[in-house]
VOGU-3710 file (C-alpha; in Angstrom, 3 decimals, decimal comma):
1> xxxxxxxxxx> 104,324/29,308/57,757  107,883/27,726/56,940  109,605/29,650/59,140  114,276/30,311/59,036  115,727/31,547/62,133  118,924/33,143/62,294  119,784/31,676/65,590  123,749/31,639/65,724  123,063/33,612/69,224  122,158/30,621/70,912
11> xxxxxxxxxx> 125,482/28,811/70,457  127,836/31,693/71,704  127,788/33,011/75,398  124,605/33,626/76,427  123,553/37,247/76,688  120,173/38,956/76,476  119,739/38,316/72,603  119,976/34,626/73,335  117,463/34,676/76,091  115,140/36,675/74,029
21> xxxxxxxxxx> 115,257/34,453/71,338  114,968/31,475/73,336  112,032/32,606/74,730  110,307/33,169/71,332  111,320/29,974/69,987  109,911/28,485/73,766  106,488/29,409/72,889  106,493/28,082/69,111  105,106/24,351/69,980  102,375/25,878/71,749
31> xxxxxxxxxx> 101,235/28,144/68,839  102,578/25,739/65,656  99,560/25,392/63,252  99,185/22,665/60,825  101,615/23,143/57,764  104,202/25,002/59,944  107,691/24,136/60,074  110,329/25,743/61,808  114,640/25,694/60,701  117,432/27,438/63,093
41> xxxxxxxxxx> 120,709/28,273/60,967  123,951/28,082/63,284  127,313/28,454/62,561  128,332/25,343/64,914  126,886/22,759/67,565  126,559/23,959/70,892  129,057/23,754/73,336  129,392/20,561/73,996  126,823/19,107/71,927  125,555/18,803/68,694
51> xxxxxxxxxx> 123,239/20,472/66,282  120,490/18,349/66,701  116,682/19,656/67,077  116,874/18,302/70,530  119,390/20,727/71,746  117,721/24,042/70,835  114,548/25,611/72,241  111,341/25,564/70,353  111,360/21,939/69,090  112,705/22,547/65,580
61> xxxxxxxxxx> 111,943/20,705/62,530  115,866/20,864/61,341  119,067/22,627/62,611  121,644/23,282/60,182  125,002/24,301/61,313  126,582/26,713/58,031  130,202/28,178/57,082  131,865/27,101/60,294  134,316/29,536/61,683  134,804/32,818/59,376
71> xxxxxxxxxx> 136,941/35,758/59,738  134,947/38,667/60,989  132,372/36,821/63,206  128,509/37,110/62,981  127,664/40,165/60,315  130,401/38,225/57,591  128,800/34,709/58,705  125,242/36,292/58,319  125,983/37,979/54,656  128,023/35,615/53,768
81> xxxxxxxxxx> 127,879/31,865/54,789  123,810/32,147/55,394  122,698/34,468/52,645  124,685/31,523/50,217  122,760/28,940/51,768  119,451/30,858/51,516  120,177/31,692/47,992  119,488/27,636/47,388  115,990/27,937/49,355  112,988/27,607/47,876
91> xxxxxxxxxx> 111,060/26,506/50,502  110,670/28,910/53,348  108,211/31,881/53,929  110,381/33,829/56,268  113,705/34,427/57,692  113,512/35,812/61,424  116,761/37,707/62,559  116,581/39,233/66,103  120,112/40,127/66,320  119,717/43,856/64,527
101> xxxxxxxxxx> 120,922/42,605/60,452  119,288/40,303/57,747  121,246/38,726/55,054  121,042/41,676/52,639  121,844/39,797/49,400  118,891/36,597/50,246  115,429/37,408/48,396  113,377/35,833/51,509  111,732/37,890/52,916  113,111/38,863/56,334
111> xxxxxxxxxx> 112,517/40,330/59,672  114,770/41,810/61,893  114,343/42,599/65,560  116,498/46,220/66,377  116,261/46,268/70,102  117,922/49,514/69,794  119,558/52,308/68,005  122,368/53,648/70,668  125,242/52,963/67,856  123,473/55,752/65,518
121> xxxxxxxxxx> 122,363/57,866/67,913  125,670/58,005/69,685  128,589/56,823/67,913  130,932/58,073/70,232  130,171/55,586/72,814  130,557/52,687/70,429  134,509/51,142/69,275  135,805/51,339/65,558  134,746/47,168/65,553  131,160/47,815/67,262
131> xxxxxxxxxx> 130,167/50,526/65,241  131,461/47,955/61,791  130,121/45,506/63,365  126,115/47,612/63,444  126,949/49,127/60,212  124,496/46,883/58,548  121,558/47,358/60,860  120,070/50,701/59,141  120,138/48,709/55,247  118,459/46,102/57,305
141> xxxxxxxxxx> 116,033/47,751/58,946  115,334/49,457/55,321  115,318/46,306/53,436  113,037/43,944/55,884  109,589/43,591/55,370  109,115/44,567/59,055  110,715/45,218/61,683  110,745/44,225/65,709  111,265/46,133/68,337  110,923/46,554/72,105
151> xxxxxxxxxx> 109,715/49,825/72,791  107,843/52,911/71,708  111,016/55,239/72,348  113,399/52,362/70,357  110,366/52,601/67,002  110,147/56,478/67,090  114,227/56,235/67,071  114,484/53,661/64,482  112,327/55,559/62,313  113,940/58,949/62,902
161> xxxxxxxxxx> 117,451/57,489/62,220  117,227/54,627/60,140  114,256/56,469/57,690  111,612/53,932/57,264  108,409/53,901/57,619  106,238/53,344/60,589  104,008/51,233/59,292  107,002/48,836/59,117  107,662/48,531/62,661  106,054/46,473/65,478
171> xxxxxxxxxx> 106,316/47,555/68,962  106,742/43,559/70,428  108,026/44,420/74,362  109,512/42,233/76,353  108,769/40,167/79,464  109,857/37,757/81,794  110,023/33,793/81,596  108,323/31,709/84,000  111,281/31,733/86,554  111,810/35,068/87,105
181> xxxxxxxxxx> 108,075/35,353/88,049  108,741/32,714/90,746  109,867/33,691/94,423  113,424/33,491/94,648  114,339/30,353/96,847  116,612/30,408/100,010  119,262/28,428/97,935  119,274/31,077/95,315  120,299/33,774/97,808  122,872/31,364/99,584
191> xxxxxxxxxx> 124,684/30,531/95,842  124,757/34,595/94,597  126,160/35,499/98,666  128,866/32,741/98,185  129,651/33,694/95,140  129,682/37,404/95,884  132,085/36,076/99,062  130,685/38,668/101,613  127,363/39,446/103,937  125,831/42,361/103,971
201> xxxxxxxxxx> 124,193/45,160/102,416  125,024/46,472/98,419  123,974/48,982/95,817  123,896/46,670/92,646  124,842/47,123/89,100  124,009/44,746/86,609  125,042/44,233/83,360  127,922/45,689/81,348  129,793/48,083/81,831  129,716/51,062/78,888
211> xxxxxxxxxx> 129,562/54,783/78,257  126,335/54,972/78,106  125,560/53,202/81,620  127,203/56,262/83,480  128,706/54,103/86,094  131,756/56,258/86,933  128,419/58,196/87,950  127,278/55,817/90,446  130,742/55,661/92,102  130,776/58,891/92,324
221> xxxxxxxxxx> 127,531/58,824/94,275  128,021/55,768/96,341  131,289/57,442/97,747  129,031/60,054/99,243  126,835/57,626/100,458  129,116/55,460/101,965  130,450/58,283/104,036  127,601/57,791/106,032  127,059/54,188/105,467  129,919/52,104/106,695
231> xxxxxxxxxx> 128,327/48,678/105,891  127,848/49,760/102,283  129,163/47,969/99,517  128,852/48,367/95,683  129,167/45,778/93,406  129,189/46,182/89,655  128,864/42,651/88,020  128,866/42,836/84,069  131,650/42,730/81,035  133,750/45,981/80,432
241> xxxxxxxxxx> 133,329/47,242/76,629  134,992/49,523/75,178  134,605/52,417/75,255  134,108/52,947/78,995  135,405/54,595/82,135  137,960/53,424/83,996  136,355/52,132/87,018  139,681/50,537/89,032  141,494/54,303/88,622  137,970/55,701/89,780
251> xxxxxxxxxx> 137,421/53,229/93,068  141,276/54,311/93,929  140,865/57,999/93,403  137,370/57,448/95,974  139,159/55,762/98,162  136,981/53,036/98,124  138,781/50,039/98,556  137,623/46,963/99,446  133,845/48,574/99,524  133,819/48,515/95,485
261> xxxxxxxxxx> 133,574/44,870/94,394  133,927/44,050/90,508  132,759/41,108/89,026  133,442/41,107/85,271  130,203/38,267/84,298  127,461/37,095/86,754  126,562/33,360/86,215  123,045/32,905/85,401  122,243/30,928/88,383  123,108/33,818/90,564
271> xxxxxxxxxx> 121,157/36,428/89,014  117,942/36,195/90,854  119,785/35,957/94,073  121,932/38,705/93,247  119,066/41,015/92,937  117,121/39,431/95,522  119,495/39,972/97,835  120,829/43,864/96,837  119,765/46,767/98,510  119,071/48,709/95,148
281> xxxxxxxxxx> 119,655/48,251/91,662  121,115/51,534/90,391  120,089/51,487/86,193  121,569/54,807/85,279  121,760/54,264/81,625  121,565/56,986/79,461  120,170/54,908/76,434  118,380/51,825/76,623  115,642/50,180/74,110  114,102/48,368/76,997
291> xxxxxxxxxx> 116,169/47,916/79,984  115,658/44,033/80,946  117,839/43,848/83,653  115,762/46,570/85,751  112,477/44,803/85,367  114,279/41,099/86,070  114,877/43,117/89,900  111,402/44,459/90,440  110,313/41,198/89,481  113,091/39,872/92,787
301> xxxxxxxxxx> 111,630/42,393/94,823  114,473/44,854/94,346  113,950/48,992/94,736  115,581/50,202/91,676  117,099/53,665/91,154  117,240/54,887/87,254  117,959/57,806/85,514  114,606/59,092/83,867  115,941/58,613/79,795  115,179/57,159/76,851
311> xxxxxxxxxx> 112,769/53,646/77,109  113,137/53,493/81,219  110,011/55,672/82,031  108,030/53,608/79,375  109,331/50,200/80,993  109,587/50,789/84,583  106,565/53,415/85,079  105,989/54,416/88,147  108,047/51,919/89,843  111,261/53,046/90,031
321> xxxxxxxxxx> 112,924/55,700/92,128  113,730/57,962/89,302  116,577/60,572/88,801  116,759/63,713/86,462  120,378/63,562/86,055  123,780/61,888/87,493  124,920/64,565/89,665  126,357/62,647/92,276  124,487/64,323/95,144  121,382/63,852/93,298
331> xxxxxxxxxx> 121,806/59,612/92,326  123,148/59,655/96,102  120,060/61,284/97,733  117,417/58,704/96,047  120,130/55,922/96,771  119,360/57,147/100,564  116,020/57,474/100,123  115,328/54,029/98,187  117,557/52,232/100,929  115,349/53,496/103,462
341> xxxxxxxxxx> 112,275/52,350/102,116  110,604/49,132/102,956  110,341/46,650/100,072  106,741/45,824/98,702  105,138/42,794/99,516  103,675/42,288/96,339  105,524/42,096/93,190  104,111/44,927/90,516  102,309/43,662/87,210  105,015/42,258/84,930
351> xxxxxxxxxx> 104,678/41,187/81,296  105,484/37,575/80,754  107,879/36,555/78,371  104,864/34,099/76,465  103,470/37,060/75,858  106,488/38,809/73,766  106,815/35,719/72,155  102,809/35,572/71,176  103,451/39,114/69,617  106,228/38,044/67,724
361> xxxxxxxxxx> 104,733/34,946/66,193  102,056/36,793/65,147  103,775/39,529/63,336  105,612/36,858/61,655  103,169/35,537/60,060  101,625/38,423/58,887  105,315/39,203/57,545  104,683/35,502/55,828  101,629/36,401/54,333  103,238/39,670/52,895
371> xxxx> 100,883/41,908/55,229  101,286/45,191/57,361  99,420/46,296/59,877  97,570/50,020/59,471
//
């Protein structure tokens, strides 16, 4: 299989997309058979280094940096800068794109991973710019010769919104890489508490902060529980994007003062001591394909609290301290409960993150050979 990868992802600021595709391309050398070759497209070098092979995960045959900077970002650089190059191909199989849009106007064959469908099921969480910026995902989805994704719940929605067919879509869900499957070391614990700058117990969030993550709900219930826990804090750690509550007018009207911490982006080296060290991860989203985030803290030995919706049930199973809905006495009471639990000794079964990528190699290359499975 001569395999193109969209991977312009993993030469901005990392995020989830970047670590999932990382962890695909991790497990390519290990399953490369004879005749196989494997090109990233970028739009630049990586910060602070160049586009060579060497530099990207996966041990690439060729990197080829395209278009440089364009107005509009990655959807114009994608239909524009890479379907031009592509249009001078004649020797690749496949195009993989796991950031929700192929180039529409290439005739390689494509897939796209849509890890989910929030921005069609509910607009009105989503900006003017994000919901441009997705517009391209359903004549994707429609157009690819299959298509990724990391749930049951996010297939049953792409096919109810986006119209195509289920024999199309592969159900490919995610897991964790080696490290997260690791106990998390004393020096890992010490580097998330300094950078926190306190001791002491916390209620975590994790990850950004959006309509759909209801966490004007969870202040709403920590301020109950912190009237009767005085060593309490809360800390939401994650970018703000738009459109979401406003948390700083929320913490004042509480009257929670210094007890709310904000941290607008956790660095990656603190993560597994941030949830190692929490009391509870709340994961009250509304909408989520997979939820990542929630299984990264059972895999720390966090309790996690989530609101029973959309992929979490399917992900977390039985796991999680689940709530019907975000009344604040309700996320409050299994806050209380959770904190007073003792954690488990033993980690629950997680999915590895080899494993995703297996599942995704191998529907690629029965996307190569022009197949679909039945």
């Amino acid at each position: 299989m001569r395999l193109g990868c969209d991977a312009r992802v993993l030469v901005h600021r990392p995020a989830g997309v970047a670590r999932y595709l990382a962890g695909v391309l991790g497990e390519w050398p290990a399953l490369k058979r004879e005749g196989d070759s494997l090109e990233l497209f970028v739009d630049r070098a990586p910060r602070g280094a160049s586009a060579e092979a060497a530099e990207f995960p996966g041990r690439p045959d060729r990197v080829r940096a395209l278009g440089g900077r364009l107005p509009g970002g990655d959807p114009v650089w994608r239909q524009v800068a890479l379907a031009a190059h592509l249009a001078r191909r004649r020797d690749l199989d496949l195009l993989f794109c796991p950031f929700y849009s192929i180039p529409l106007a290439s005739r390689l064959p494509a897939v796209v991973t849509i890890h989910d469908v929030s921005f069609a099921a509910h607009p009105e969480w989503f900006s003017r710019r994000a919901r441009l910026a997705f517009a391209l995902a359903g004549p994707s989805a429609r157009k690819a010769r299959r298509i990724l994704v990391p749930s049951r719940f996010s297939a049953d929605e792409t096919i109810r919104l986006f119209g195509v067919p289920a024999a199309k879509i592969e159900v490919t869900p995610l897991g964790l890489e080696p490290r997260w499957l690791a106990p998390v070391s004393d020096d890992e614990r010490r580097a998330a508490r300094r950078w926190l700058g306190f001791e002491g117990p916390y209620v975590l969030h994790l990850g950004a902060v959006h309509a759909r993550r209801n966490v004007d709900a969870l202040l709403r219930a920590f301020a109950l529980l912190a009237a009767r826990r005085p060593e309490l804090r809360l800390v939401v750690a994650g970018p703000t994007i738009a459109p979401a509550p406003d948390l700083p007018a929320l913490s004042r009207e509480l009257e929670l003062g210094a007890r709310y911490v904000r941290r607008e982006w956790a660095p990656e080296g603190t993560l597994r001591g941030l949830l190692a060290e929490c009391a509870a991860l709340a994961y009250l989203s509304s909408y989520e394909g997979f939820g990542l985030p929630a299984l990264e803290a059972l895999a720390c030995g966090a309790p996690v609290v989530a609101l029973r919706a959309a992929s979490l049930p399917e992900v977390l199973g039985d796991e999680a301290a689940w709530v019907p809905d975000l009344a604040p006495e309700t996320v409050a009471g299994a806050l209380r409960e959770t904190l007073g639990t003792r954690r488990r000794a033993e980690r629950p079964p997680i999915r590895s993150a080899a494993e995703c990528a297996r599942a995704t190699i191998d529907a690629l290359r029965l996307a190569a050979g022009g197949g679909t499975r039945r």
